[in-house]
C-alpha positions in Angstrom: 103.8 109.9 101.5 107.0 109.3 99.3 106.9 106.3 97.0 109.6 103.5 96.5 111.6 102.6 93.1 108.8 101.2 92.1 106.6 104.4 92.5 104.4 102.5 95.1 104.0 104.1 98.4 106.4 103.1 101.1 104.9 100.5 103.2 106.8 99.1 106.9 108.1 96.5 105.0 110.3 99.3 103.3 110.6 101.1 106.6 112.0 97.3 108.1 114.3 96.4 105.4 116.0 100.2 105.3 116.0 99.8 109.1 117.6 96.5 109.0 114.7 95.5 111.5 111.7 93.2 111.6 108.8 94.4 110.8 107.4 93.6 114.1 110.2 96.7 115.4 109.6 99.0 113.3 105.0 98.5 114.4 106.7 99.0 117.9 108.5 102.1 116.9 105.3 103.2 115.5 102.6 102.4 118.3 104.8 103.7 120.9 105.4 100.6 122.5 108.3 99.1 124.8 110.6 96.7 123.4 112.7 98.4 121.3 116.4 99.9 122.2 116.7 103.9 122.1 118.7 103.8 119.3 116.8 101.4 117.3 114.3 103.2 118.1 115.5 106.9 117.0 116.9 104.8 113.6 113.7 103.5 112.8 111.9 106.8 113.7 114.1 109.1 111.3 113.5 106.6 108.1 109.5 107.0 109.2 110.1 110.4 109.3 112.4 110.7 106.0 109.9 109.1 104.4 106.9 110.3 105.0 105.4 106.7 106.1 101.9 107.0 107.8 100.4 103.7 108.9 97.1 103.1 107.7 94.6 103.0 110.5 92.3 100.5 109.8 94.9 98.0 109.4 96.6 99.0 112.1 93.5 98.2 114.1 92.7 95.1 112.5 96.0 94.0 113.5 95.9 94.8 117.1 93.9 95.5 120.0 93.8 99.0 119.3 91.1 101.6 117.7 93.5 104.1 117.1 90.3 106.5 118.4 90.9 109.3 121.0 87.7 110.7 122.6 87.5 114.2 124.3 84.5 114.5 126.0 82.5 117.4 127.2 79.9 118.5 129.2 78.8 121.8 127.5 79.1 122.6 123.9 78.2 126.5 124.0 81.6 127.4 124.7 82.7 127.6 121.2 86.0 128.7 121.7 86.7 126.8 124.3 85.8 123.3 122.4 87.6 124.9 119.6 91.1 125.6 120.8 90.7 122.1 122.9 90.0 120.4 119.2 93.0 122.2 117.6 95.3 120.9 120.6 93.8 117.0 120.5 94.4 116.9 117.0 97.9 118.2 116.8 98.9 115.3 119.3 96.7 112.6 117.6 98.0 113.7 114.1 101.7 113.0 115.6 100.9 109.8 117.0 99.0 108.5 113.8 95.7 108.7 116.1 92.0 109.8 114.8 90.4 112.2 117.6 86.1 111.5 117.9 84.3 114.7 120.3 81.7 113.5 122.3 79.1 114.9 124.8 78.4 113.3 128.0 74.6 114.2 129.1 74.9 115.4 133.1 72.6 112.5 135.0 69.2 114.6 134.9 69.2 114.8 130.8 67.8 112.0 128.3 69.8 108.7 128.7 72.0 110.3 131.1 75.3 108.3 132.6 74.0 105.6 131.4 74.0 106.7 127.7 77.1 108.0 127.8 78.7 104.7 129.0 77.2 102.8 126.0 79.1 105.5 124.1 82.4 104.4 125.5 80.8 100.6 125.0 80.4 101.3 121.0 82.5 104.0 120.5 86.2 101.5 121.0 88.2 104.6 122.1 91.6 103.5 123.2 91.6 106.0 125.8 89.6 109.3 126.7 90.5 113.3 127.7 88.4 114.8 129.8 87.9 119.1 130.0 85.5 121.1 132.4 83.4 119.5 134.4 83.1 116.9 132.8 86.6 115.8 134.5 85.1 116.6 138.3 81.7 114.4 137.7 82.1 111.2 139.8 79.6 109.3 137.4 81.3 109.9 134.2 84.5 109.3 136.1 83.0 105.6 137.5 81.4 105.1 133.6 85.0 105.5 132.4 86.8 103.2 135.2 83.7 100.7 134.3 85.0 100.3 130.9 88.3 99.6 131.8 89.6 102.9 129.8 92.6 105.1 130.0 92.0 108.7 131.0 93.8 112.1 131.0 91.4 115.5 132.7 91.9 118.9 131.3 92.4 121.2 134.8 90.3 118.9 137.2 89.1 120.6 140.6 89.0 117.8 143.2 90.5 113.9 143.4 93.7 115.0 141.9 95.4 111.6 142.6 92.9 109.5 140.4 93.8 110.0 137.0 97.2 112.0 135.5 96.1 115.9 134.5 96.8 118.7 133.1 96.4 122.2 134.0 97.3 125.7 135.0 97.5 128.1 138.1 93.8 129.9 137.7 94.2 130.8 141.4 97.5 132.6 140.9 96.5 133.9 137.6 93.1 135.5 139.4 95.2 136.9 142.2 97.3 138.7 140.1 95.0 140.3 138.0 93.1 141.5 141.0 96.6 143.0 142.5 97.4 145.0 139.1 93.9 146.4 139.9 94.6 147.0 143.5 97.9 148.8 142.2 96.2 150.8 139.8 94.6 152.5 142.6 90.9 150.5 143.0 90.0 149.7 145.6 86.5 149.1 145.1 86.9 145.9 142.9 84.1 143.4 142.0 84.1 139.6 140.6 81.8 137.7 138.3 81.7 134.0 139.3 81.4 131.3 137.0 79.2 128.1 137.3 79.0 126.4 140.4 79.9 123.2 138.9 83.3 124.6 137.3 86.7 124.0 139.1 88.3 126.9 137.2 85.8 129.5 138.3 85.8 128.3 142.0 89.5 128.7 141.7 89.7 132.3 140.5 87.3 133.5 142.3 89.7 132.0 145.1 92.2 134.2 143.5 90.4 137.4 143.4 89.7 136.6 147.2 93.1 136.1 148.6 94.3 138.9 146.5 92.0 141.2 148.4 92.9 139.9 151.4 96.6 140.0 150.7 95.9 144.0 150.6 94.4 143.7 154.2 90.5 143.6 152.5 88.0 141.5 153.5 85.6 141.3 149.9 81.8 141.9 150.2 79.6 139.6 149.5 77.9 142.1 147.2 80.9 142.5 145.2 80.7 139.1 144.1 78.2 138.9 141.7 77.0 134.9 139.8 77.9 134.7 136.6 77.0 131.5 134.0 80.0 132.2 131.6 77.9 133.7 128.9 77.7 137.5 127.9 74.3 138.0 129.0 74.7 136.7 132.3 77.8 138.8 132.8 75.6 141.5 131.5 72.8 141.0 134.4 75.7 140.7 137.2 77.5 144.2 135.7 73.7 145.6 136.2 73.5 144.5 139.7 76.7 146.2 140.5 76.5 148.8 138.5 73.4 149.9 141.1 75.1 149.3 144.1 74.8 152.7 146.1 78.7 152.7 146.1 79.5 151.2 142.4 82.7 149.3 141.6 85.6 151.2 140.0 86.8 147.9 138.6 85.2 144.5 137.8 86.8 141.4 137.1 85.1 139.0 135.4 85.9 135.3 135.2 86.2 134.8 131.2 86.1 137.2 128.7 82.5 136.1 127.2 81.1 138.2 130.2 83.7 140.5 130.6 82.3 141.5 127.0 78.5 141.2 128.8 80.2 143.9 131.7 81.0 146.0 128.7 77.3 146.3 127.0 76.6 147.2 131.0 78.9 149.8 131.0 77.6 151.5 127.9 73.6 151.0 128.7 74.9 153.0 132.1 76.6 155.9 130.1 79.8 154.5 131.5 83.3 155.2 129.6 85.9 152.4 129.7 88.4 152.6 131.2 87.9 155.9 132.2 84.7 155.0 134.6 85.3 151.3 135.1 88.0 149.4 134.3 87.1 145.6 132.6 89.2 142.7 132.8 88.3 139.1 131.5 90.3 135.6 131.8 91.0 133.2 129.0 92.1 135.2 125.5 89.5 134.3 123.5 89.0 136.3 120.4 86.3 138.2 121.8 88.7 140.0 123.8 90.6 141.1 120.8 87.7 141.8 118.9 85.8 143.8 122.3 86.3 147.7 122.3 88.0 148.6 124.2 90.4 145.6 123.7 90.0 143.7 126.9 92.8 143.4 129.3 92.9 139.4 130.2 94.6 136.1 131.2 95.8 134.0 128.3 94.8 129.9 129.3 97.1 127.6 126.8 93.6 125.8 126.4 95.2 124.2 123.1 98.4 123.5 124.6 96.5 121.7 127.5 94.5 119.9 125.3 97.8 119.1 123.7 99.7 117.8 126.4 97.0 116.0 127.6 96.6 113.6 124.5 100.2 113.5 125.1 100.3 111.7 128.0 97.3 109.8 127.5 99.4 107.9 124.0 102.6 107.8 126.5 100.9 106.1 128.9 99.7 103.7 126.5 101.3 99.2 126.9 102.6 100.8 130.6 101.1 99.3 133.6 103.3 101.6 135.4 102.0 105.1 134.1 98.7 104.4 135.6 100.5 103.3 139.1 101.3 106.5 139.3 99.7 110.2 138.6 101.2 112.1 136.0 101.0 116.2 136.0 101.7 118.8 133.7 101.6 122.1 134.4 101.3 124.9 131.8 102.3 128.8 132.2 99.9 131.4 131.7 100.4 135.6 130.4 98.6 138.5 131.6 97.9 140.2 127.9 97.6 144.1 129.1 95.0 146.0 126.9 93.0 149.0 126.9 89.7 148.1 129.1 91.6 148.5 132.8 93.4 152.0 133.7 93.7 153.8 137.4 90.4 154.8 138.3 89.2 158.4 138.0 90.4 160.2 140.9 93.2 158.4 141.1 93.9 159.8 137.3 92.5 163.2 137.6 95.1 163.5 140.6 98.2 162.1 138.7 97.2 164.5 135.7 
């Protein structure tokens, strides 16, 4: 923060006086409020941002209704990455808006304290408003826990009741599909899936994908080419085993994240299996895993910190605006198809291009 003449740091009284506004604008300007004319508004903004002001947090709460606290809550922690990149995203939108970001875990209804201690989170915890990511944002008892409290609310890619709250998300379905066509165009035609949870929108949907892709081609999938998967390694592990001993093995399997696409890989080798040469492996998300993975594993990239981004977004937006929660807001993000090495035409098809 820059300092005045005096050498003290700048306070909103030096923001106001610069401004030629009251000080009660310029705490407008800052808390994203109404009330104040666009350029006002854009005057006031560029003196906050030429010099460096940052309003102190506890005294901005003291002196209003407001926390200043965004929660993102989730269900599961094991998914590192996944908690990570949402993390990175909250923060960069919180750090903009002169918000602090608090992670919490809400306990699915058969754990210790269940709903119930997760709504005397929200009680104690004085979030001005929460983000919610997978599946947490699809469990009616959180979602009621929340509306209880009388808190604002933004979901990360929910999977059903799209018109209650705003969202975020991106096209997994179309995503899936078109992975499973650059398979089908590779020349497989015997191409498995991994399914995620049960309780995960984002799995239902690309398996949904991987479905209507087949069927696109005029193939109706077997059931034993779908194999369950929990989104860890080891359980993507166990479902490559199961296929892999089918008496007519995939060519190709498609798994829906890269933590078991990885598992599919240790399959592959325990089998004596060459990728891509034998079996092609693709994953969804772009985690560093894939990266890391040999071969480097041909995947979906999911903006998960972008999401996480523009969700905090429109959570502060909607913020002093009765009308933002008459209506449902909805951002959409793009995903890319990040071609590696783990997925190549299958072997016959190869051996008769060579």
């Amino acid at each position: 923060m820059q300092q005045d003449e005096r050498g003290e740091p700048v306070t909103i009284v030096d923001i106001a006086r610069q401004a030629g506004v009251s000080i009660k604008t310029v705490s407008r300007v800052i808390n994203r409020e109404e009330g104040v004319g666009a350029s006002t508004r854009a005057r006031v903004q560029a003196l906050v941002d030429k010099l460096g002001y940052r309003p102190n947090v506890s005294a901005r709460s003291l002196s209003s209704r407001r926390s200043y606290l965004i929660g993102v809550i989730f269900m599961r922690v094991g998914a590192y990455h996944y908690v990570g990149e949402v993390q990175v995203g909250a923060m960069r939108a919180c750090r903009r808006a002169g918000y602090h970001l608090v992670v919490e875990q809400a306990q699915p209804p058969e754990a210790v304290g269940g709903v119930q201690g997760f709504a005397d989170v929200l009680r104690d915890a004085r979030f001005d408003g929460v983000v919610l990511t997978p599946p947490t944002c699809d469990d009616r008892e959180v979602l009621a826990a929340i509306e209880a409290a009388g808190l604002p609310y933004v979901r990360i890619a929910p999977h059903r009741e799209f018109e209650r709250s705003p969202y975020v998300f991106m096209d997994d379905r179309q995503a899936a599909l078109e992975q499973t066509l650059r398979l089908w165009d590779m020349g497989h035609r015997r191409i498995a899936f991994i399914d995620g949870p049960d309780d995960h929108g984002s799995a239902a949907r690309r398996r949904e994908g991987y479905v209507a892709a087949l069927r696109e081609r005029g193939v109706e999938p077997r059931p034993d080419w779908i194999a369950k998967g929990q989104f860890l390694s080891l359980s993507g592990f166990d479902a490559a085993e199961t296929l892999l001993r089918l008496p007519e093995p995939p060519t190709a399997i498609f798994a829906a994240n890269d933590e078991m696409a990885v598992g599919v890989l240790a399959a592959a080798v325990k089998h004596g299996l060459s990728v891509p040469r034998d079996l092609s492996v693709v994953g969804f998300d772009d985690t560093p895993a894939a990266e890391a993975a040999w071969p480097r594993l041909t995947t979906i990239h999911q903006p998960t910190a972008e999401m996480a981004e523009a969700a905090v977004e429109m959570l502060i937006q909607g913020f002093g605006d009765e009308r933002h929660r008459a209506r449902v807001a909805v951002r959409q993000l793009d995903y890319r198809h990040m071609s590696r090495d783990s997925a190549a035409p299958p072997r016959d098809v190869s051996d008769r291009q060579g």
